[in-house]
N, C-alpha and C positions, 0 to 999 in steps of 0.2 A: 400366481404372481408373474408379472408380465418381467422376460430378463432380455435388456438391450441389448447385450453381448458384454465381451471384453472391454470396449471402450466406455462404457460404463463404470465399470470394474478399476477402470486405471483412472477415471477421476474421481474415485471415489477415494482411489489409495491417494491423491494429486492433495483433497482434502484434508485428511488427515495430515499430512505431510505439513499443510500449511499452517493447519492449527496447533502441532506440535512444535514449529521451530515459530509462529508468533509468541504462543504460549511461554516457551522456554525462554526468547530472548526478552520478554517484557520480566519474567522473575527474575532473569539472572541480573536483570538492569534496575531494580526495583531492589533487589537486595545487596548488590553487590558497589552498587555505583553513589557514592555519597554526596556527588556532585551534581549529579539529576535529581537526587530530591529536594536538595539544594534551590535547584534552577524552578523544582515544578512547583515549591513553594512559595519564591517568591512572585512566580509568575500567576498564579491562583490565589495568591494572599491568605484568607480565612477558611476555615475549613468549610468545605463543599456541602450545604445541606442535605440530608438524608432525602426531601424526595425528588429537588434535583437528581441525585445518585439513583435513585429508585430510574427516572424517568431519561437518564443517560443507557440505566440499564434496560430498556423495556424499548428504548428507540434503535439500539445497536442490534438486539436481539432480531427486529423486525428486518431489520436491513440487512443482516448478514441471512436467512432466511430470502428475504427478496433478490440477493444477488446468488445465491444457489437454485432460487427458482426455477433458470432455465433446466437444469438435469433432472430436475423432479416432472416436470410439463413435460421433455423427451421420456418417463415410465409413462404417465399420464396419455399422453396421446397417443400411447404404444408404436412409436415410432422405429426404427433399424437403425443402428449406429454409420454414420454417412462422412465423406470425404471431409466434411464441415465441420463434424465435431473432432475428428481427429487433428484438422489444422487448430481449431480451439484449443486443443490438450495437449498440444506442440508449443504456442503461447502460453497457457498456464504456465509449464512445466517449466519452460524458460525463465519467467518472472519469478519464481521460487527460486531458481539456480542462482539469479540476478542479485534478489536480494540477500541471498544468502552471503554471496561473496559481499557484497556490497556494505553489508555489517561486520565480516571479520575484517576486512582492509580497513573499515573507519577502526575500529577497535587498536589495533597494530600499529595506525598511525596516529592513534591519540596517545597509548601508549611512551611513543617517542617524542610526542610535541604535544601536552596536554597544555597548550597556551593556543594553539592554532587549530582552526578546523583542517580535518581532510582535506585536501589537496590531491591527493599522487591516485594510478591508475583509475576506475573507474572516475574518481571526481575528480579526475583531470577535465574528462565527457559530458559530468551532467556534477550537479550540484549534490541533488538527492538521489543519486541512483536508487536507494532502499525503496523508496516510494515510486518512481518508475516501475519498479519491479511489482508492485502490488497494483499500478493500473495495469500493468502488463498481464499480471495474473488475472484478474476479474475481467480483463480486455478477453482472452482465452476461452472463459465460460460464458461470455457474452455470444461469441461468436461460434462457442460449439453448438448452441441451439437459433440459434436464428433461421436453420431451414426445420425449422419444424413446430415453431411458435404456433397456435392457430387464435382466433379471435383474437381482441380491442383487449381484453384484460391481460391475456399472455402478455402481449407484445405492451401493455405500459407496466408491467410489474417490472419486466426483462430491462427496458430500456430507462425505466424513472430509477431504478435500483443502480443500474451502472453510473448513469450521471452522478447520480448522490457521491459514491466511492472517488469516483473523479475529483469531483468539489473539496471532496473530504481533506483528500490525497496534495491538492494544492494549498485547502486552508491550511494544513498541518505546515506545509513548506513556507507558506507565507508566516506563519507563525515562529517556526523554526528561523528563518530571515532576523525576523525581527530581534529576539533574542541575540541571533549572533551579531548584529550591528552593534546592539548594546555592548556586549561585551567586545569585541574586537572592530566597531568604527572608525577606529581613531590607529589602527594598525591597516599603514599601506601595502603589506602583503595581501591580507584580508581585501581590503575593497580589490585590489589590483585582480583580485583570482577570481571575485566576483564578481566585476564587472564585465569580463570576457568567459562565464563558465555560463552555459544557459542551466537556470535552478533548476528544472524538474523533468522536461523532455531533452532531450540527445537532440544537436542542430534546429532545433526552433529558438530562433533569437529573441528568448523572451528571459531576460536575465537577474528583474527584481518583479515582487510581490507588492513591495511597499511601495508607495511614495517616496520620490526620495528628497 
């Protein structure tokens, strides 16, 4: 069995990593949080058909698969771990760290103002730092294999899987927007933070999802 080295080795641990603290923070929100289910019912209404659910789960599957593809095509093409995967695993590693803070700060400050969204450090910066941080992670693995992609299919598995994550990444923010207008529109704190906080990238003036 073909071994890339250590840098291999560290996003492999990079994955685990990520899949333990999404994992964890989706149960602990899921079981702990009465007000997100609250939210994710009346925003879904009736309950979600079994093979919609079937085919939510068999299209995530595919995708999280297509966006680890690049590290699997670096064994595949028996490639050496190179200056490019290491800045890759310098970005992953970063967007894990990002969103991790990113979700205790919203926590702590919902805590004290469970009437207002986060506001203070990181969403001072960005809207959804959480989700920056997950383009930022998959931005990482993107770019750790791009010198060693070979053929038309490497390179559309690599690049159609990153866009999707992107798309994903803002419909969730756009979605998340809308929600919050509903409930806090009519609170001039709310617009006032929103209208000056760009939603989901740091200094790109791109501030709403919605129409407004």
């Amino acid at each position: 069995i073909y071994d890339a080295g250590l840098p291999h080795y560290v996003q492999f641990v990079l994955f685990i990593i990520y899949g333990f603290r999404l994992s964890g923070f989706l149960l602990i929100r899921e079981l702990k949080n009465a007000s997100y289910r609250k939210t994710l019912k009346e925003a879904t209404g009736d309950e979600i058909p079994v093979f919609v659910k079937f085919f939510m789960w068999i299209f995530m599957g595919v995708l999280y698969v297509a966006q680890t593809s690049g590290v699997a095509f670096r064994l595949f093409n028996g490639a050496e771990g190179t200056v490019c995967q290491w800045i890759g695993i310098g970005i992953s590693a970063f967007g894990i760290i990002l969103e991790a803070i990113a979700d205790k700060q919203k926590s702590a400050q919902k805590a004290k103002r469970p009437d207002m969204v986060a506001t203070e450090q990181l969403y001072k910066i960005v809207r959804c730092p959480n989700y920056f941080g997950e383009i930022l992670f998959w931005t990482g693995v993107t770019v750790s294999a791009l010198d060693i992609l070979q053929g038309v299919g490497q390179w559309i598995t690599a690049i159609i899987a990153y866009i999707l994550i992107v798309f994903i990444m803002f419909n969730g923010a756009q979605r998340l927007e809308k929600r919050q207008m509903a409930r806090y529109g009519d609170n001039a704190e709310y617009t006032a933070y929103a209208d000056k906080t760009p939603i989901i990238i740091p200094l790109l003036p791109v501030y709403h999802l919605n129409k407004q």
